[in-house]
C-alpha positions in Angstrom: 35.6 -149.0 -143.0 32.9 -147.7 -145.5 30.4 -145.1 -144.7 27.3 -147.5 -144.0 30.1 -149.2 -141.4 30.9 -146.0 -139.7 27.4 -145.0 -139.2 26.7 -147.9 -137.5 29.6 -147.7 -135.3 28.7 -143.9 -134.3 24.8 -145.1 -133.6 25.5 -148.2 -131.8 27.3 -145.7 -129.2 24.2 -144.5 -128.1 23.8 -147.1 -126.3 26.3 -146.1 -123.9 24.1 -143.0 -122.9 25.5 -139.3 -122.2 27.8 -139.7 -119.4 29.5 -136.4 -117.6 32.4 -136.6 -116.7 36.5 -136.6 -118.4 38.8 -139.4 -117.6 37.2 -141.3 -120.8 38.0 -138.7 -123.3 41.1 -138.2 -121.6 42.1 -141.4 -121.9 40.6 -141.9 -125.5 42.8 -138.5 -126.2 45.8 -139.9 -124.9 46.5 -142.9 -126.8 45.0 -140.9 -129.9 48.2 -138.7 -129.3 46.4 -135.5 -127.2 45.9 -133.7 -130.4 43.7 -131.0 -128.6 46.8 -130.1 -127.1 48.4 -129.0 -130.9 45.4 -126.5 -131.5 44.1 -122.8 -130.8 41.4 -123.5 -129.3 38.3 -120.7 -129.0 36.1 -122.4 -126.4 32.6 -121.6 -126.0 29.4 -122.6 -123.3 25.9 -121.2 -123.0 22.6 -122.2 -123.0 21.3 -120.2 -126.1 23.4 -117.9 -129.0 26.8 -120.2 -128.6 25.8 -121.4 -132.6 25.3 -118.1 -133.5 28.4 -116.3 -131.8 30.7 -119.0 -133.0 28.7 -118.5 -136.6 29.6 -114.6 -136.7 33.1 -115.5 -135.7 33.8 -118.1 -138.4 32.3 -115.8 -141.2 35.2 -113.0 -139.9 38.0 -115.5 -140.0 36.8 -117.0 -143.8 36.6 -113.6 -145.4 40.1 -112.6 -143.7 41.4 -115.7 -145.4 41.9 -118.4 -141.8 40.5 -121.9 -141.8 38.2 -121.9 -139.0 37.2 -125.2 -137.7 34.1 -125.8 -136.0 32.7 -128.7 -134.2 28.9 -128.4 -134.0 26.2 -130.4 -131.9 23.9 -131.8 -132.8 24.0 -131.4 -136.6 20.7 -130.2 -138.3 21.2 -131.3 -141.8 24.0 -134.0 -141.8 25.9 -136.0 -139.8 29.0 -134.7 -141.8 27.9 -131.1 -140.7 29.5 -131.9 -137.1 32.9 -131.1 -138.6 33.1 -128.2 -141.1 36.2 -126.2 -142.1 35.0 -122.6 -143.4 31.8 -124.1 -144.1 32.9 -127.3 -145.4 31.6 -130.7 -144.5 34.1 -133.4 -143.4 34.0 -135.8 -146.2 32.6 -139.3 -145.8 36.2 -140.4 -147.0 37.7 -138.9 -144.1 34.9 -139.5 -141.8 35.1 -143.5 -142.2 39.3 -143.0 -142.1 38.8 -141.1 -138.6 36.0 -143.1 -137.1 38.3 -146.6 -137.9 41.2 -145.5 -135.9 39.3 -144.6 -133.1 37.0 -147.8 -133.4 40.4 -149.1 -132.7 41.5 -147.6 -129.8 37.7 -147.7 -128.4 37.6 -151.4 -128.6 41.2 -151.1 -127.2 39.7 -149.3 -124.2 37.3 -152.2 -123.3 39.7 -154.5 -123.6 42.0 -152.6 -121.1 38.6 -152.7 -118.5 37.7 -149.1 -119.4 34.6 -147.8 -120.2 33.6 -147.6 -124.0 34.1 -143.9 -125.6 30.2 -142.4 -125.4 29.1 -141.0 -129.3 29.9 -137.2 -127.9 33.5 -138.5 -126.4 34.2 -140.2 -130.1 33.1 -136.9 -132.1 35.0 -134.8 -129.9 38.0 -136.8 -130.3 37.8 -137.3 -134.1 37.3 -133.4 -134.5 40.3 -132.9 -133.0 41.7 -135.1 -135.0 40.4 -133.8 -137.9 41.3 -130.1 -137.7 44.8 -130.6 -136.8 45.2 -133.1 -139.8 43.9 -130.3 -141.9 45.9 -127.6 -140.1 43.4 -125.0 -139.1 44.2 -121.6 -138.1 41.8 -121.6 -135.3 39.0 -124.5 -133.7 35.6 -123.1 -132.8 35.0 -125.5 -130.3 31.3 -125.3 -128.5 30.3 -127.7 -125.6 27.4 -130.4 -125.6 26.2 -130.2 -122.4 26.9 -127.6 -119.2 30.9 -127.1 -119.4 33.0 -128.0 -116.7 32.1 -131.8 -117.5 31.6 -131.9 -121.1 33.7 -133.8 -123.2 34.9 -130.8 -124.6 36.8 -129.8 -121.7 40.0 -131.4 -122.0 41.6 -128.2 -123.6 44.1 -127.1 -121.4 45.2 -123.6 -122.6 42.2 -122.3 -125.1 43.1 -119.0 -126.5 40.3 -117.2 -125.4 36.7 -118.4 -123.4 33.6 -117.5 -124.0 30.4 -117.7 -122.1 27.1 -117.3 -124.3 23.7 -116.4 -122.7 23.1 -118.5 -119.6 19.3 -119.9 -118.8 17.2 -122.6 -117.5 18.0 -125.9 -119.5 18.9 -129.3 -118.6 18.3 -128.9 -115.2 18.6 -132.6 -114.4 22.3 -132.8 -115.1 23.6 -128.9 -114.3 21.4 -128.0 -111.3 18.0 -126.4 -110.9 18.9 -122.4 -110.3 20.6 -120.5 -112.7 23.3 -119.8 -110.3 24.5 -123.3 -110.6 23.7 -123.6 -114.2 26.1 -120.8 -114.3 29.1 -122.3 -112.2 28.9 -125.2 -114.5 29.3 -123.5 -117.6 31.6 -121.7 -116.1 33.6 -124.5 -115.5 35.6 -124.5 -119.0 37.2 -121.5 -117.9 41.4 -122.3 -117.6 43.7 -120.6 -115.4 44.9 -117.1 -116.7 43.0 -117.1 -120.3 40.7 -114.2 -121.4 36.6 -114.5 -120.8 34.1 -112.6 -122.9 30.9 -112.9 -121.8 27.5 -112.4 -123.0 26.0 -109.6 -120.5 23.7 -112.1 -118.2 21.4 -111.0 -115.3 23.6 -110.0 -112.5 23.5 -113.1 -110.5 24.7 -114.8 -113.6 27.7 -112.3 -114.0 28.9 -112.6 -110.5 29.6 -116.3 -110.5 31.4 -115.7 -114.0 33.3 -113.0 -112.5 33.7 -115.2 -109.2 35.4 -118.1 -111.2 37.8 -116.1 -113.4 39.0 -114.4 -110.1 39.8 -117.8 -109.2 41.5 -118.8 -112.6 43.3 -115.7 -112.4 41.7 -114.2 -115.5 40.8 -111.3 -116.9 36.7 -111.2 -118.0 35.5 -108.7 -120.4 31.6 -108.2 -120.5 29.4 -107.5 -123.9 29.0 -103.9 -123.3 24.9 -103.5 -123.5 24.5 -99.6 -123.4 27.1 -99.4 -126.2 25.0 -101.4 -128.5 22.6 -99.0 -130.7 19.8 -100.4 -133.3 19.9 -98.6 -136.4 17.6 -101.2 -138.1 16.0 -104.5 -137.9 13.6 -106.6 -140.9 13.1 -109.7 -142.5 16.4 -108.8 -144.9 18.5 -108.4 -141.6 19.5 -107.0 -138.8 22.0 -103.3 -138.2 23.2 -101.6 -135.8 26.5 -99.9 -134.0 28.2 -100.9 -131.2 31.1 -99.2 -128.6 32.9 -102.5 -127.1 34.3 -102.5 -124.0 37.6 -100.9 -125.1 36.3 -98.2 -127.2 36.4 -99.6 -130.5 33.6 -98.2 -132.0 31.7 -100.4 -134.9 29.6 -97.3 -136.6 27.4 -100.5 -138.6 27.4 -103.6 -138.3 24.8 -105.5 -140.7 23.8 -109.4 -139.9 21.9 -111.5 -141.6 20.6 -113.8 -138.5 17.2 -112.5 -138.0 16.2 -111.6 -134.3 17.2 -108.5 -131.4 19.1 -111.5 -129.9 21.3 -112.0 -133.0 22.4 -108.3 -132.6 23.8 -109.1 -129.0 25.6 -112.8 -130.4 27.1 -110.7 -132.8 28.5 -108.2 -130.3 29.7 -110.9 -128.3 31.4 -112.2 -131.6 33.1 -108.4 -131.5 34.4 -109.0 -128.2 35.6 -112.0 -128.8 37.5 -111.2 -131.4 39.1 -107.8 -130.2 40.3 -110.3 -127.2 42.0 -112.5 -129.6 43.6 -109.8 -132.2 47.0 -110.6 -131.5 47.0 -114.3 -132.5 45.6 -112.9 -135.7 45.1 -110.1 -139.0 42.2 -109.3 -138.9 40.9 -105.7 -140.9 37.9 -103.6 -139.7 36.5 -104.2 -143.4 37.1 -108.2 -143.1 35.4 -108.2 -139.9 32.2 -105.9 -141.2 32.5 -109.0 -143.9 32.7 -111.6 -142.1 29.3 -110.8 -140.1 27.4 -109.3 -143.1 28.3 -113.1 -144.8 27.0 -115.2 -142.1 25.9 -118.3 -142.2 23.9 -119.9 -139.9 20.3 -121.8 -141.0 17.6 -122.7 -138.6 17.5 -120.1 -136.5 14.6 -117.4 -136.9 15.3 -118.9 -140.6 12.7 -117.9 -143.6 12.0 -120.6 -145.8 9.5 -119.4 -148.0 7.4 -116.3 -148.8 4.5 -117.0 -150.0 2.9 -117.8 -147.7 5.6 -116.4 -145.5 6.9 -119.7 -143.6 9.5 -119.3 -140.9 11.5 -122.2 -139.1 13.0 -121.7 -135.4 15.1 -123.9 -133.2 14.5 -122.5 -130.3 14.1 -125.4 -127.8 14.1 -123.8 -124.3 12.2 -120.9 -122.3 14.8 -118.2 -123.2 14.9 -119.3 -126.8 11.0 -118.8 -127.5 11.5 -115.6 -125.5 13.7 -114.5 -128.3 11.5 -115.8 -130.5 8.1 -114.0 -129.4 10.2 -111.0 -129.3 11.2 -111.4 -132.8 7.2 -112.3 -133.4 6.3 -109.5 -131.6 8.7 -106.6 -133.3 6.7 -107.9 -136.6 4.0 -109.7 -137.0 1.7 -108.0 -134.6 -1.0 -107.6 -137.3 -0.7 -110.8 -139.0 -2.0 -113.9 -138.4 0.4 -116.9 -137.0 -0.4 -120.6 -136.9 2.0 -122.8 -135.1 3.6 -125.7 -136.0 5.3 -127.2 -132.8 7.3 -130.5 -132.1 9.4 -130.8 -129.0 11.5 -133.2 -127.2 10.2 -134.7 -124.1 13.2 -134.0 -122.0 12.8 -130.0 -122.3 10.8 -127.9 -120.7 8.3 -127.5 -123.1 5.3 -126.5 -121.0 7.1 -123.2 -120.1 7.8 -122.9 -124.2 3.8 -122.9 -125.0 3.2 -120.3 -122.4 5.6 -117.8 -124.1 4.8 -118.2 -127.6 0.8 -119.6 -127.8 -0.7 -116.0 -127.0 0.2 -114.6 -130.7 -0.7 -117.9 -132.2 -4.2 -118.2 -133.6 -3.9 -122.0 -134.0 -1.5 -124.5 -133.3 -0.7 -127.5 -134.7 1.2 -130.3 -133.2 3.9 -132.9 -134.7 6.5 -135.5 -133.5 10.1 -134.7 -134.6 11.8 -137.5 -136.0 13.9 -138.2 -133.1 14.0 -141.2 -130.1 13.4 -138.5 -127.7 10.2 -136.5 -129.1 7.7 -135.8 -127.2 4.5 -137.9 -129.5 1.9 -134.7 -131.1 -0.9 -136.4 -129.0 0.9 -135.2 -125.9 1.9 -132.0 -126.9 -1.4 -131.3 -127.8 -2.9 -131.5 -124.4 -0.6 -129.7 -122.8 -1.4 -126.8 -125.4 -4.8 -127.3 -124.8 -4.1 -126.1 -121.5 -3.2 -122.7 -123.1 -4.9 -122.5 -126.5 -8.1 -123.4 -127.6 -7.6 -124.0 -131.3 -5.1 -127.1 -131.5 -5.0 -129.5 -134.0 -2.4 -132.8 -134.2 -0.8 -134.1 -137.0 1.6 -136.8 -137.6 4.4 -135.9 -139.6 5.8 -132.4 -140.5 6.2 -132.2 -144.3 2.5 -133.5 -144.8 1.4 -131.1 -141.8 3.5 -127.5 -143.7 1.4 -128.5 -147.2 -1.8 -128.7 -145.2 -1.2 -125.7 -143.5 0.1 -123.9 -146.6 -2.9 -124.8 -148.4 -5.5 -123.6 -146.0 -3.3 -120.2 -145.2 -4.0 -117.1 -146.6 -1.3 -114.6 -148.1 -0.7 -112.5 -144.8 -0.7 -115.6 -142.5 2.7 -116.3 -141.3 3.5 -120.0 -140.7 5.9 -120.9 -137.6 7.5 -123.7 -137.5 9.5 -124.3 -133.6 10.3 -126.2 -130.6 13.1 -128.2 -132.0 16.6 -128.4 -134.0 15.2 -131.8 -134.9 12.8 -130.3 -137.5 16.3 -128.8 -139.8 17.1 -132.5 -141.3 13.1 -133.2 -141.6 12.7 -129.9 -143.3 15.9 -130.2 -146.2 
């Protein structure tokens, strides 16, 4: 199989949809040999800042010298980005030597009367695959969709859970209060292994709590009032931070730009003071690891001049973050939108938070099946702003835009993950 062959395999799977549930990838799993099973696992679910956290955590494990897989959904730049070892792309030689053997066994599968691996159950599969070929130290793994159906939960004994920040986000598929959002995500949690969890609004906690009581786990909470700011700018972010069993981190400096980023990174702390004992891990590796970072596309500057910033924000508590960040800087500049959304989010809820500090907006489609078209986008803005403009296509509409802006404007470009490849 070359690589023009095993693209087309991987898009002709989206025909079989997004489909919730385990006994395919189970069953794909088990005649691929249950890999999954061979691999330290850290498994993550959230609706925002499970990127990020699993970001900050890979940075510590490359500078203390660990191969850190990670399996990352959906990819921004590449399709090879899915599967990275310390910041390495699979290569396409491996990719096309992976996605033949499970061809194989897919086509196997239908033969055998069974349902046809979905693209999410095939990736999930070959990254397994991947990283235990490879022999990594450790596999990031985060979840597509919700949690206690996502492909991704097939790993029986992960060495340590976390739960990111929980919101309102694919309601359709994990329920429409956040209390059930929350039960579903908390649904990759495994009998007796350790929980860190992102501090969420107390309704969100108690289920957490509810369900590791159940498993028979211990669940440690980011520690909010031990986290101090000691700076934040467009170079970065610092500050300190007590964790929940004392350690004191007297600064911590990130690169991710955004208040948000500060509480990712002390999830990233907890984390990793959970999991200590499977690994050697120095204070100074760990200050490192997080200064190093690398994460792009979120509260990203491209350019300076003017000063053009991309976002992927792509839900209500994401472009909360985001006006936050807006807010703690640019209250005296001017900022002109550049938005593109999918239909499927709630996008109407996204213009309400972030058009007030926008003194024009202009709309695009991302290049994606599911985008919402700019002529739609720009009447629901209308409802909100009265200076919207559309456009058809995103490089042509950032020239405009840079052209007409002057050198204090500040350029915005969100609503999507879509806009990273479009933008390279």
């Amino acid at each position: 199989m070359n690589y023009e062959e095993a693209m087309n395999f991987i898009q002709n799977t989206n025909k079989f949809g997004s489909v919730l549930g385990l006994d395919n990838i189970k069953e794909l799993l088990e005649r691929l040999g249950n890999p999954q099973d061979q691999l330290k696992v850290v498994h993550i679910a959230g609706t925002n800042g499970k990127g990020s956290t699993l970001a900050f955590l890979a940075g510590i494990f490359r500078e203390s010298g660990y191969r850190a897989g990670r399996y990352v959904s959906p990819a921004s730049f590449c399709y090879e980005e899915r599967f990275r070892i310390n910041e390495e792309n699979i290569s396409k030689e491996d990719l096309c030597f992976y996605m033949e053997k499970i061809k194989k066994i897919s086509e196997e599968m239908v033969r055998d009367g069974m349902s046809h691996p979905t693209m999410f159950e095939i990736e999930t599969a070959l990254s397994f695959l991947y990283f235990l070929d490879k022999k990594v130290d450790v596999v990031l793994l985060e979840t597509g969709m919700g949690g206690r159906l996502d492909a991704t939960n097939v790993v029986k004994k992960p060495i340590a859970v976390i739960i990111a920040s929980i919101g309102m986000d694919h309601m359709q598929f994990l329920g429409d209060t956040i209390e059930k959002i929350a039960a579903e995500k908390a649904g990759i949690i495994k009998e007796g292994c350790p929980v860190i969890s992102y501090n969420n609004q107390e309704s969100v906690n108690e289920v957490i709590k509810e369900k590791a009581k159940e498993m028979h786990c211990k669940v440690t909470f980011v520690n909010s009032e031990g986290i101090r700011v000691l700076s934040e700018s467009l170079n970065g972010e610092s500050f300190s931070y007590r964790s929940s069993d004392g350690r004191w981190y007297e600064k911590i400096e990130i690169p991710l730009l955004g208040r948000h980023q500060i509480n990712n990174a002390a999830l990233a702390l907890e984390a990793l003071n959970t999991i200590r004992n499977y690994y050697c891990i120095s204070e100074f590796q760990t200050e490192d690891g997080l200064r190093k970072t690398i994460w792009r596309g979120r509260i990203e500057i491209l350019e300076k001049d003017p000063l053009v910033i991309c976002d992927g924000a792509h839900n209500p508590d994401g472009a909360k973050s985001l006006l936050n960040f807006l807010q703690n800087n640019f209250t005296n500049r001017r900022l002109i939108y550049i938005m593109g959304v999918l239909s499927d989010k709630d996008y109407e809820q996204m213009i309400q938070i972030l058009t007030p500090m926008a003194a024009k907006v202009y709309t695009v489609a991302p290049d994606n099946a599911r985008a919402l078209s700019s002529k739609d986008l720009a009447e629901c803005v209308r409802k909100y702003h009265h200076d919207v403009e559309e456009r058809q296509r995103l490089k042509e509409c950032l020239e405009e835009v840079k052209q007409q802006a002057d050198k204090e404007d500040v350029i915005i470009i969100c609503g999507t993950l879509s806009f990273q490849n479009e933008l390279k």
